[in-house]
C-alpha positions in Angstrom: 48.6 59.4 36.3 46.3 62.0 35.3 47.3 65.5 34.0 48.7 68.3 36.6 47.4 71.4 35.4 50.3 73.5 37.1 53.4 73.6 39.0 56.4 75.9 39.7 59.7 73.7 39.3 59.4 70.4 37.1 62.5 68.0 38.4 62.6 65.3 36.1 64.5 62.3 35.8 66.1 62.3 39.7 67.4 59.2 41.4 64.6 59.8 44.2 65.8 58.6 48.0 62.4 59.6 49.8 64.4 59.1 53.4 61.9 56.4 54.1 65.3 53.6 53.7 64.1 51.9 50.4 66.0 51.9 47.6 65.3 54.8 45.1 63.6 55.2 42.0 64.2 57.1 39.2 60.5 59.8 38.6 60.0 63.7 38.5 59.2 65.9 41.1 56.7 68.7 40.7 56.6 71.7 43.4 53.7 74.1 43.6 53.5 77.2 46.1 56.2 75.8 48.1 55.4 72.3 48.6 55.8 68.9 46.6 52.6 68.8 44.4 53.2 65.1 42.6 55.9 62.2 42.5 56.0 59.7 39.8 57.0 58.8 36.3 57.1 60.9 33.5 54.3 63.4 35.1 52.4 65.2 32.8 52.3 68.7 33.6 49.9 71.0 31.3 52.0 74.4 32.6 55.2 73.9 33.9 57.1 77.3 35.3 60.7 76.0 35.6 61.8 72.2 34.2 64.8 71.0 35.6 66.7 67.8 33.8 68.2 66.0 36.8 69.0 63.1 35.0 72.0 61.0 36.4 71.3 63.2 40.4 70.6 62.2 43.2 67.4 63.7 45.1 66.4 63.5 48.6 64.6 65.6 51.6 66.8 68.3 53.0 69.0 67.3 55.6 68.7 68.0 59.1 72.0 69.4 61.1 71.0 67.8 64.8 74.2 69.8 66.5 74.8 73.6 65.5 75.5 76.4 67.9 74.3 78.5 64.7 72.2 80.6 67.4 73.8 83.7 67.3 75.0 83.6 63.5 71.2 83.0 62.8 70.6 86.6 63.6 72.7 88.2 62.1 72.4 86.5 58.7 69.2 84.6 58.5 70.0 82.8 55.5 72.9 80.5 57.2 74.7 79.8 53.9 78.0 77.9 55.2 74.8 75.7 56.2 72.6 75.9 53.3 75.5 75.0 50.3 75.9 71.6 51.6 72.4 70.9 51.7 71.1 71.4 55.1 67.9 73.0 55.3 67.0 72.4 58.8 69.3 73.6 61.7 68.4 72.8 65.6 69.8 75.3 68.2 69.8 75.3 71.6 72.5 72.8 72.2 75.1 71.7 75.1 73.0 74.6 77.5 73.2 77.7 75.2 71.3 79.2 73.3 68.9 83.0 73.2 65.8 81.5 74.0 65.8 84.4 77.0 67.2 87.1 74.7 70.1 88.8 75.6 69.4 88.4 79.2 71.8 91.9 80.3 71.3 92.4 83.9 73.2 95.2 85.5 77.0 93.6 85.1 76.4 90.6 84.1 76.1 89.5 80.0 75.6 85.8 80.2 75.8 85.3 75.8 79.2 86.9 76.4 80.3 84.8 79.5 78.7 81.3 78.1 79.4 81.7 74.8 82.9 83.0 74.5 85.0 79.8 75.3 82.8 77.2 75.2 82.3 78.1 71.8 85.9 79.5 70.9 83.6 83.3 69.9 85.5 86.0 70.4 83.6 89.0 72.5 83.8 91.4 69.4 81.9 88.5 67.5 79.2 88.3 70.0 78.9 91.7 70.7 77.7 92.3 67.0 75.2 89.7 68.0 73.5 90.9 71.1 71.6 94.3 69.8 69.3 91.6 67.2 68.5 89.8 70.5 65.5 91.9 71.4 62.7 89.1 72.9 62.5 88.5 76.8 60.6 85.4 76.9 61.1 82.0 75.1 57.5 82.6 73.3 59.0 85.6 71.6 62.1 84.0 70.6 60.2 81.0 68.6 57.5 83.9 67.2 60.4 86.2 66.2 61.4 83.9 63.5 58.1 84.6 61.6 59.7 88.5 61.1 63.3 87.6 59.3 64.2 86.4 56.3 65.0 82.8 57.3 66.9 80.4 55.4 66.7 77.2 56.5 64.0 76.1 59.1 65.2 76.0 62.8 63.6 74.1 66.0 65.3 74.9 69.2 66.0 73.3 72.8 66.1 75.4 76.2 69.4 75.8 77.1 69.4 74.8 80.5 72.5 77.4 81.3 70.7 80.4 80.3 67.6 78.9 82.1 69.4 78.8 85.1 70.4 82.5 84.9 67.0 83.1 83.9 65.6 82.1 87.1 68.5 83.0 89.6 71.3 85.2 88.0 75.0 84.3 86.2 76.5 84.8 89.8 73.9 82.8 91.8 73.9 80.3 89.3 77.2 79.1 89.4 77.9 79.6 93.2 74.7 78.1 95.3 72.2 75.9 94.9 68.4 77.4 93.8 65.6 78.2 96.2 62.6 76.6 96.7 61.0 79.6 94.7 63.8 79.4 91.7 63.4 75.5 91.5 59.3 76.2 90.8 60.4 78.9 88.3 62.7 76.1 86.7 59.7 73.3 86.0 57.3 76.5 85.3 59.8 77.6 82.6 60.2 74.1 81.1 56.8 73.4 81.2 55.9 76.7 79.1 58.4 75.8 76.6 57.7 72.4 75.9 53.8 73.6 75.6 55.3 76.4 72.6 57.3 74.1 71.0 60.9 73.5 72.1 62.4 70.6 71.7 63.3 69.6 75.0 66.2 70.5 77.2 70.0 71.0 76.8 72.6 70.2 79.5 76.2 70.5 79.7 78.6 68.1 81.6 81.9 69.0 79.3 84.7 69.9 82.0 86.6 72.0 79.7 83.5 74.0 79.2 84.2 77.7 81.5 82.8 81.2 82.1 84.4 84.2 80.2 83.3 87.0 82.4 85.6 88.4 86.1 84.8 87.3 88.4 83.9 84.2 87.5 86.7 82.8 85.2 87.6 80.0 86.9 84.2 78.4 87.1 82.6 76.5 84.6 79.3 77.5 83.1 76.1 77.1 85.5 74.6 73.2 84.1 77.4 71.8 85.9 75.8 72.8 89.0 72.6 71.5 88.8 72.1 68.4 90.8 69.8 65.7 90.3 66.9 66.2 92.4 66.8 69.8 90.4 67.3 68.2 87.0 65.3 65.4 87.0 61.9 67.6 87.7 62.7 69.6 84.7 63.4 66.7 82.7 60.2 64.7 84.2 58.3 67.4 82.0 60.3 66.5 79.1 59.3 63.0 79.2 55.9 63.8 79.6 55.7 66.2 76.3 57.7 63.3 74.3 60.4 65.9 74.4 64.3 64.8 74.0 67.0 65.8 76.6 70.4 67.0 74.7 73.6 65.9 77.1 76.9 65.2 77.2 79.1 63.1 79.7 80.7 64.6 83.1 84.7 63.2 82.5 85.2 64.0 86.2 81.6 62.1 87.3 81.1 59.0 85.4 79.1 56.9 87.1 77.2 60.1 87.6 76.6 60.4 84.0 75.7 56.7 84.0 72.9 56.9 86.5 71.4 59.7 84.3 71.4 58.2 81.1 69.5 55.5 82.3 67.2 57.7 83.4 66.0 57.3 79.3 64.2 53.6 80.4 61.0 53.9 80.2 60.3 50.5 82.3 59.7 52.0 85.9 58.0 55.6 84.2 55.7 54.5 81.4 57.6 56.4 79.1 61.4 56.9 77.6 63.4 59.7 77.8 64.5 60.7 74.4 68.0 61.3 74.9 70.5 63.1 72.3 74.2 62.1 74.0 77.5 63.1 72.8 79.5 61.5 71.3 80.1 58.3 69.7 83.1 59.1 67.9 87.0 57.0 67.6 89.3 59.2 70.2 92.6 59.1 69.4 93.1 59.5 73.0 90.7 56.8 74.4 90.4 54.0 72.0 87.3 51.9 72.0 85.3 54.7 74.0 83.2 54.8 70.9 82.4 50.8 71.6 81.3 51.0 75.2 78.9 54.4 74.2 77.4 52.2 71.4 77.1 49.0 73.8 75.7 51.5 76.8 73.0 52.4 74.4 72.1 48.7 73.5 71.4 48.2 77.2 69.5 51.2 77.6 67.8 50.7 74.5 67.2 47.0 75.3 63.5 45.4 75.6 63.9 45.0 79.2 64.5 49.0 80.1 62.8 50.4 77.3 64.9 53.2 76.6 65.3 55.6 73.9 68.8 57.0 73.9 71.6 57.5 70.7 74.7 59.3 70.7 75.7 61.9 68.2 78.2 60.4 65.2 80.3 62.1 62.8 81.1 61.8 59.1 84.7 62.2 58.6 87.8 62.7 60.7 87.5 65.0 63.6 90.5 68.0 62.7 90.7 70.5 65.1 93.2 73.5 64.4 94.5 75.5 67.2 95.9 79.4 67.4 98.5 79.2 70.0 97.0 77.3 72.7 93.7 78.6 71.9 91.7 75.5 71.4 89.3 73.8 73.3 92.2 70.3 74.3 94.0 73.3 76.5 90.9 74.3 78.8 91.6 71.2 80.5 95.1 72.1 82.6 95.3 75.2 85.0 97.7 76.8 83.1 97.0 76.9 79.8 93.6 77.5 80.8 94.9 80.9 82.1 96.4 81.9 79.2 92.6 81.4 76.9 91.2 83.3 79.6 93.0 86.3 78.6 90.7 88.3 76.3 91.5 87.3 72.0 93.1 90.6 71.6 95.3 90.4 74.7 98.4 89.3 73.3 100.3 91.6 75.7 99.0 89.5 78.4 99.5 86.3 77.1 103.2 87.4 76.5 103.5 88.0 80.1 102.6 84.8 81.3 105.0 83.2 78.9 107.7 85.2 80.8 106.1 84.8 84.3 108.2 82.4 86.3 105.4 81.4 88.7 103.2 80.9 85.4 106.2 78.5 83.9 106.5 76.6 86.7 102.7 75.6 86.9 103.1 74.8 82.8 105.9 72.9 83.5 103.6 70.3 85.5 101.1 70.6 83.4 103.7 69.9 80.2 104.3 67.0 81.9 100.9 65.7 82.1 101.1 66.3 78.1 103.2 64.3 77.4 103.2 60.8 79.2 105.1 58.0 77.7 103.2 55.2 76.8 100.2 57.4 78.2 96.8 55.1 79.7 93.7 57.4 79.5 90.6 55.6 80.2 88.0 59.1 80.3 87.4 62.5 78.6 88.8 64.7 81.4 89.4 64.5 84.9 92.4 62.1 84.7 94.9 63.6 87.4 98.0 62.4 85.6 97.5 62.4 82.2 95.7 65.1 79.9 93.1 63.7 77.3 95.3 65.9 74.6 99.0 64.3 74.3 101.4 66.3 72.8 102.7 64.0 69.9 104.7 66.9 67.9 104.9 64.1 64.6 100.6 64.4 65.0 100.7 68.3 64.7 101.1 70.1 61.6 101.7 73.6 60.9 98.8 75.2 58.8 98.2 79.2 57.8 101.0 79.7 60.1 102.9 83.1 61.4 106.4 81.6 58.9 104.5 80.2 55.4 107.2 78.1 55.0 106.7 75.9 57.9 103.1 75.3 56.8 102.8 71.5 55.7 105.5 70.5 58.3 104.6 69.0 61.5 106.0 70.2 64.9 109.0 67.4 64.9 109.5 68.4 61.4 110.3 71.6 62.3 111.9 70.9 65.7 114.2 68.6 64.4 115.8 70.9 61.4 116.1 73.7 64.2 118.1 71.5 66.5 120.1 70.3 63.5 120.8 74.1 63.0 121.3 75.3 66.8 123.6 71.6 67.3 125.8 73.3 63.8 125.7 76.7 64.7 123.5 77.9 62.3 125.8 75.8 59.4 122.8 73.1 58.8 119.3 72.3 59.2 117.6 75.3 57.8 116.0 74.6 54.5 116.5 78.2 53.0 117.2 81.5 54.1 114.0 82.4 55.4 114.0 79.0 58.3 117.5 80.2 58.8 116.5 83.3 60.2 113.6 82.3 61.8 115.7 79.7 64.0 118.3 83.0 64.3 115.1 83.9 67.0 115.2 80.9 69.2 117.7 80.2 72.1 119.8 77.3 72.4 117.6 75.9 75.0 114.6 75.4 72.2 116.1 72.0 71.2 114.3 70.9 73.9 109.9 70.2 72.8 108.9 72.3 76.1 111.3 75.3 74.9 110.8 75.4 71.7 106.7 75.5 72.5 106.9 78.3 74.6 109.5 80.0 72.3 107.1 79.7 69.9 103.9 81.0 71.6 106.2 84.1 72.3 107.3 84.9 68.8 103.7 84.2 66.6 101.2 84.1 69.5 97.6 83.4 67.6 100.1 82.9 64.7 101.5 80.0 66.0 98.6 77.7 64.1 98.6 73.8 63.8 96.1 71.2 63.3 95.8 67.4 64.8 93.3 64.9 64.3 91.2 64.2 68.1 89.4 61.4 66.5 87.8 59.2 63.5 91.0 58.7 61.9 89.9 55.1 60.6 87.4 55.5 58.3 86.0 52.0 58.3 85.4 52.2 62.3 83.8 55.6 61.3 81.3 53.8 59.2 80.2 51.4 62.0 79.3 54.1 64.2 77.3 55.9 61.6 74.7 52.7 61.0 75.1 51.8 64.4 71.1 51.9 65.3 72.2 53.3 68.8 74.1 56.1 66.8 72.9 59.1 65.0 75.0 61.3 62.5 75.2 64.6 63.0 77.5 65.8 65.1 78.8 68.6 63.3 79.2 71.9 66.0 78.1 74.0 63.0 78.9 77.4 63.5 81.1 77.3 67.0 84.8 77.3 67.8 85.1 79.9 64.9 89.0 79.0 64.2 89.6 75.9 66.1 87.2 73.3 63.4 84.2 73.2 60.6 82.2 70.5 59.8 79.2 72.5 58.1 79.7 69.3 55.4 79.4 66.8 58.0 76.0 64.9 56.3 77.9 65.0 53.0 81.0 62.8 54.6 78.6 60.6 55.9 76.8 60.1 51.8 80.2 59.4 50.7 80.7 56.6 53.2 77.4 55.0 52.2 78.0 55.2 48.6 81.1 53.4 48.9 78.9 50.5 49.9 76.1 50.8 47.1 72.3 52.8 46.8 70.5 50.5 49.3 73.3 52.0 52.1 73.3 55.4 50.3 69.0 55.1 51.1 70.2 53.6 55.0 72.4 56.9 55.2 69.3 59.4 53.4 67.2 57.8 56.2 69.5 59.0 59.1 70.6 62.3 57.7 65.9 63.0 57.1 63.4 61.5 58.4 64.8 59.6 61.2 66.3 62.6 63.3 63.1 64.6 62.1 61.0 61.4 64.0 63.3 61.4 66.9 63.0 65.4 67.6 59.3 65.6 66.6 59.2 67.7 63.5 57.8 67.8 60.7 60.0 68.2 57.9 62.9 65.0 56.8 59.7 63.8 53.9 59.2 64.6 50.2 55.5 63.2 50.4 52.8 65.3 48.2 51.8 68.1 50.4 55.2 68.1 52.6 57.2 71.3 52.3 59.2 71.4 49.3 62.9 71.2 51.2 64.9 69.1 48.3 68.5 68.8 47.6 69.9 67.7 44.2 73.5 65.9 44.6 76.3 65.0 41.8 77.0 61.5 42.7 80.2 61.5 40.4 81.4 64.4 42.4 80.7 63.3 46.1 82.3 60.2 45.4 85.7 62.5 45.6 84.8 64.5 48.5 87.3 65.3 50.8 85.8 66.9 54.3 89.8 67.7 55.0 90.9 69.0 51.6 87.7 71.3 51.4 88.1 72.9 55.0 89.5 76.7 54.4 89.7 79.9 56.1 87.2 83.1 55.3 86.9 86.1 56.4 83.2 87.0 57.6 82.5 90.5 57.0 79.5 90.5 59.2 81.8 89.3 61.9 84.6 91.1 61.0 86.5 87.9 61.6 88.3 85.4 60.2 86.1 81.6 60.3 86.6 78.5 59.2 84.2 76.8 56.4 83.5 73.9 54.5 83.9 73.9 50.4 81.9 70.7 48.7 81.4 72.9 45.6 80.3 70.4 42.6 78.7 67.9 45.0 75.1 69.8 46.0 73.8 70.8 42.6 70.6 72.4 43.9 69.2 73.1 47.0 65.5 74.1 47.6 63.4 75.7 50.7 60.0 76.0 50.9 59.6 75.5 47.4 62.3 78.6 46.3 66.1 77.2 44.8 68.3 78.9 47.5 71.8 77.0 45.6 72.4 76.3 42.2 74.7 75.2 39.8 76.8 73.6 41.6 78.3 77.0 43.2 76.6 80.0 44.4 73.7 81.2 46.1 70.6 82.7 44.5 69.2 86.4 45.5 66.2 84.5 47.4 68.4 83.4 50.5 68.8 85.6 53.4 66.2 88.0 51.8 63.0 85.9 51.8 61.2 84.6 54.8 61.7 80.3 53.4 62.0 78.2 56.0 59.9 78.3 59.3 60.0 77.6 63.2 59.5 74.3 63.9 57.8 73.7 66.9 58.5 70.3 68.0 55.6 67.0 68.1 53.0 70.3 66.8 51.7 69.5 63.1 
C-alpha cells in the first residue's frame, strides 16, 4: 500500500471485526478529520498525530443500542455517558410510543411527558420536570434539526412515538377516551407521512398492559396507543411500509390473537413489500417458559418464503434483574391494588402509608395477594390472566439489596421471614442473628409470621426502603445464547435509561460479546455483526461500518477482561446530580479500552471519560434510509 501522507489517530496492531461476520484480521486503523482514512497491514503513515499500540484488542464499529428511552436524559446531558463507556455510540429513541418528537407538548392542564413518561418509565415527576424547559421545538422537523445545536455524544435516530402523536393531533384527554375524527385520522397519516419524509425511523406503538397514565384524572387509564384500533393504525403504518420504514411494537397480554393478526401484517406477499417490524421480546420468562420458543417460531413463519415478511424480536444479553422500591416496580402495575399504591406521587409516602392501613384497600390486596401467589401457578401470557399474576411471589427468588436494615441485604425474603418467625415463635429468645435483627423484628406483630403480614408490615416500616431484586427472565444462559443468534432475533433489548431504580442494562451488547467469545472469534464476528451493521441495515442508517470514508465510530475492547464480565456483579447505584436522583448503572470498567466518535476518543484507558464528550457537537442525527 502506498504512503498516507496524514492522519489523526494511528491504531495499530487491532484484532479488526469490520461487523460484516467474517472472521477478523489483525491491521492498523488510520482516522483523518473524523472518518476512517485507511485499513490494512502495517500502513505507512508519513505524519501520524496520535499512534495507538492496540496489540492483543479487539476493534470493531460502535455499537448500536436498538431499545433506549434515553430521550429525555439526551437533553439534559448530550454526551450520554452511562451509554457511551460500554461502547455504544449510536442510541435510537422514540421507542414503545414515547418519545419529544412534538416537544413538550403543554396544553392548558395537561403535560403529556409527565403523564406518559412517569410510570411507564419508572421517572419520577421531579426527574422530568428538569427535563421539559430543554424541550423547546413544536414540530418533529425541529426536533431532528435541533440536534445539530448541542453537544451530542453519540449519534441518535428516532421513531414517532405514536402516544405523543396521538395527543398531538387530538389531546391527552381525547386520546385516551374516544375514538379520532375523520379530520384527526388525516392529521395522523399527514403527520407520519412528514416524518418518514425527514427521517424518522418509523413508528412506535405500545400494547404493554401494565403500561398507565400518571396525570388526575386519568390514572386509571393506560397510555393513548392502546386505543388505536386497526383501521386507524394500519394507515399510518401503510406509510411506513411504503418509506421502508420499521414499526417498533410490543404484544397486547390481554389481546393476543389481536397482536397476532398485526404482526403478520409484516408479509409482504399480498402488499409488495414487508413491514419492518422491531417486536418485543424474545427473552426466557421465568413466569412463562418457552414464550421465548413460540416468539422465535412466530417469526420463522412470518419470515418464511411464502409470506415474505420481515419481522425480529428484541433479545437480551444477560439475565433480566429487576430491583424493586416497595412495590414500586413495573410486575405490580398489573393488580388493582398495588397499582394504587404506584399511583401515589414518589414522594407520597404519607399516602402510601394510608392505604397500607385502609381496610377497604387490604381487602382488595388481599385478592390480589392471592393471585400472587398460586401454587403450582399455570401462566400461559404476559398479562391479562384473571387468576394468576405474571409476577409470583416466590419470597426464596427475592433478595434484599441496598435495603432500609443493611443487615438484611444479601438475604432473600424467606431468609429473613423465617429467622423472624423463629424469633416471634421464641419470644424474641431465637432467630435473630445479632442485636440489630433483634430489634428490627421488636417492630413487627405476631401476625407477620405469616408472607402477606410480614409484606405489608414491611412496606409500612421502610416504604421505598423496602428494596429487593428478582430475576423476570434469562436465567439460563445457554437458552440466552440461542435467542441471541437466532436469525428471527436481534440483541438489544436493553431499556437504557428508563425505570431509573427498578433495572440497567446500559452493558447489554457487552453480555452479549461475552457469550460469543465463549464459543470462539468466528461467533465473536456473528455477535459484532448483530450488535453493527445488521441493526444499522435493518433501521436504515448509516453508521454499524468501519469502511474508508465511514465515520470514525470505533471501540477498542480488552478481550482478557470481557471474558470475566459480570452484567449482575457490575450493576450499582449513583446518584445523578443533574437529576438530583439516585439511578441505577452499569460498571464494565477494564473491558472497553477506547471508544471513538466521529473521529474524537470520548473513553480511554480503560476508565474515564475525556473533556471532548458532552462538550463537542461528535455524533449526528441520523435520518433513517437518507445517505
Amino acid at each position: 500500500m502506498a504512503q498516507i501522507n496524514q492522519c489523526d489517530t494511528l491504531i495499530k496492531n487491532a484484532m479488526v471485526f469490520d461487523g460484516t461476520g467474517n472472521m477478523p484480521v489483525v491491521e492498523d486503523l488510520a482516522i483523518f478529520n473524523g472518518k476512517v482514512l485507511a485499513r490494512g497491514a502495517n500502513l505507512d503513515v508519513a505524519e501520524v498525530g496520535e499512534t495507538v499500540d492496540a496489540e492483543g484488542q479487539w476493534l470493531m464499529p460502535g455499537m448500536l443500542d436498538i431499545h433506549t428511552h434515553l430521550d429525555l436524559e439526551v437533553e439534559v446531558n448530550p454526551g450520554v455517558p452511562e451509554a457511551v463507556r460500554h461502547g455504544t455510540t449510536t442510541v435510537l429513541l422514540g421507542n414503545c410510543s414515547l418519545g419529544v418528537a412534538f416537544g413538550a407538548q403543554l396544553n392548558g392542564d395537561e403535560n403529556p411527558i409527565l403523564d406518559c413518561f412517569t410510570r411507564v418509565e419508572n421517572m419520577p415527576k421531579s426527574v422530568l420536570s428538569k427535563c421539559l424547559p430543554k424541550l423547546t421545538w413544536d414540530s418533529t422537523a425541529g426536533y431532528l434539526d435541533h440536534f445539530a445545536y448541542i453537544p451530542l455524544g453519540p449519534n441518535v435516530a428516532s421513531f414517532i412515538p405514536h402516544s405523543m402523536m396521538r395527543i398531538e393531533a387530538m389531546g391527552t384527554d381525547a386520546a385516551v377516551n374516544r375514538e379520532p375524527t375523520t379530520e384527526e385520522r388525516v392529521r395522523l397519516k399527514q403527520i407520519m407521512e412528514d416524518a418518514m419524509k425527514q427521517g424518522y425511523m418509523g413508528l412506535s406503538t405500545d400494547q404493554i398492559v401494565f403500561h398507565y397514565l400518571a396525570n388526575d384524572p386519568n390514572k386509571d387509564i393506560r397510555i393513548p396507543s392502546h386505543f388505536a384500533k386497526c383501521d386507524e393504525l394500519r394507515p399510518c403504518l401503510e406509510i411506513v411500509r411504503k418509506h421502508g420504514g420499521v414499526w417498533q411494537t410490543n404484544p397486547d397480554g390481554e389481546k393476543m390473537l389481536r397482536t397476532l393478526k398485526r404482526y403478520f401484517w409484516s408479509a409482504s406477499r399480498f402488499r409488495g413489500a414487508p413491514l419492518k417490524i422491531s417486536a418485543l421480546t424474545a427473552i426466557d420468562f421465568v413466569s412463562v417458559p418457552g414464550v421465548w420458543q413460540k416468539m422465535l417460531k412466530l417469526g420463522k413463519v412470518i419470515n418464511s418464503k411464502l409470506l415474505g415478511g420481515k419481522i425480529h424480536f428484541q433479545a437480551l444479553g444477560g439475565s433480566f434483574r429487576m430491583w424493586s422500591d416497595g412495590m414500586i416496580s413495573p410486575v405490580f402495575e398489573e393488580l388493582e391494588s398495588t397499582r394504587e399504591m404506584i399511583a401515589c406521587e414518589a414522594d407520597q409516602a404519607d399516602k402510601r402509608l394510608a392505604l397500607l392501613n385502609d381496610s377497604a384497600w387490604l381487602e382488595r390486596f388481599k385478592g390480589d395477594w392471592d393471585r400472587m401467589t398460586v401454587v403450582n401457578a399455570n401462566i400461559t401470557k404476559l398479562g391479562g390472566n384473571k387468576d394468576q399474576a405474571t409476577f409470583q411471589m416466590k419470597f426464596d427468588e427475592m433478595t434484599f439489596d441496598d435495603c432500609a436494615v443493611p443487615g438484611w441485604n444479601g438475604d432473600t425474603l424467606a431468609q429473613v421471614l423465617a429467622r423472624l418467625t423463629t424469633y416471634i415463635n421464641s419470644n424474641g429468645e431465637k432467630g435473630a442473628k445479632d442485636e440489630a435483627d433483634a430489634a428490627e423484628f421488636a417492630r413487627f406483630p405476631k401476625e407477620c409470621t405469616h408472607p402477606r403480614e410480614f409484606w405489608l408490615q414491611c412496606l409500612r416500616l421502610y416504604d421505598t426502603g423496602f428494596r429487593w431484586w428478582f430475576d423476570v427472565a434469562n436465567k439460563d444462559e445457554d437458552i440466552v445464547e440461542q435467542i441471541l443468534f437466532d436469525e428471527n432475533a436481534l440483541p438489544g433489548f436493553n431499556d437504557s435509561g428508563a425505570h431509573l431504580t427498578n433495572l440497567s442494562f446500559y452493558d447489554g451488547n457487552l453480555g452479549t460479546l461475552r457469550i460469543a467469545q465463549k464459543r470462539g472469534l468466528q461467533r465473536v464476528a456473528h455477535a459484532v455483526h448483530r450488535l453493527t451493521r445488521e441493526p444499522a441495515e435493518f433501521f436504515g442508517l448509516n453508521v454499524g461500518t468501519i469502511e474508508p470514508g465511514a465515520q470514525a465510530d470505533i471501540v477498542l475492547l480488552n478481550p482478557e477482561n470481557l471474558k470475566n464480565h459480570d452484567m449482575n456483579a457490575g450493576r450499582t447505584k449513583v446518584f445523578n446530580e443533574i437529576f438530583e436522583h439516585e439511578v441505577l448503572v452499569n460498571r464494565s470498567d477494564g473491558v472497553v479500552e477506547q471508544v471513538y466518535i466521529n473521529g474524537t476518543r470520548v473513553w480511554e484507558d480503560a476508565s474515564h471519560h475525556t473533556a471532548a464528550l458532552g462538550t463537542q457537537t461528535l455524533g449526528r442525527v441520523l435520518r433513517a434510509n437518507q445517505a
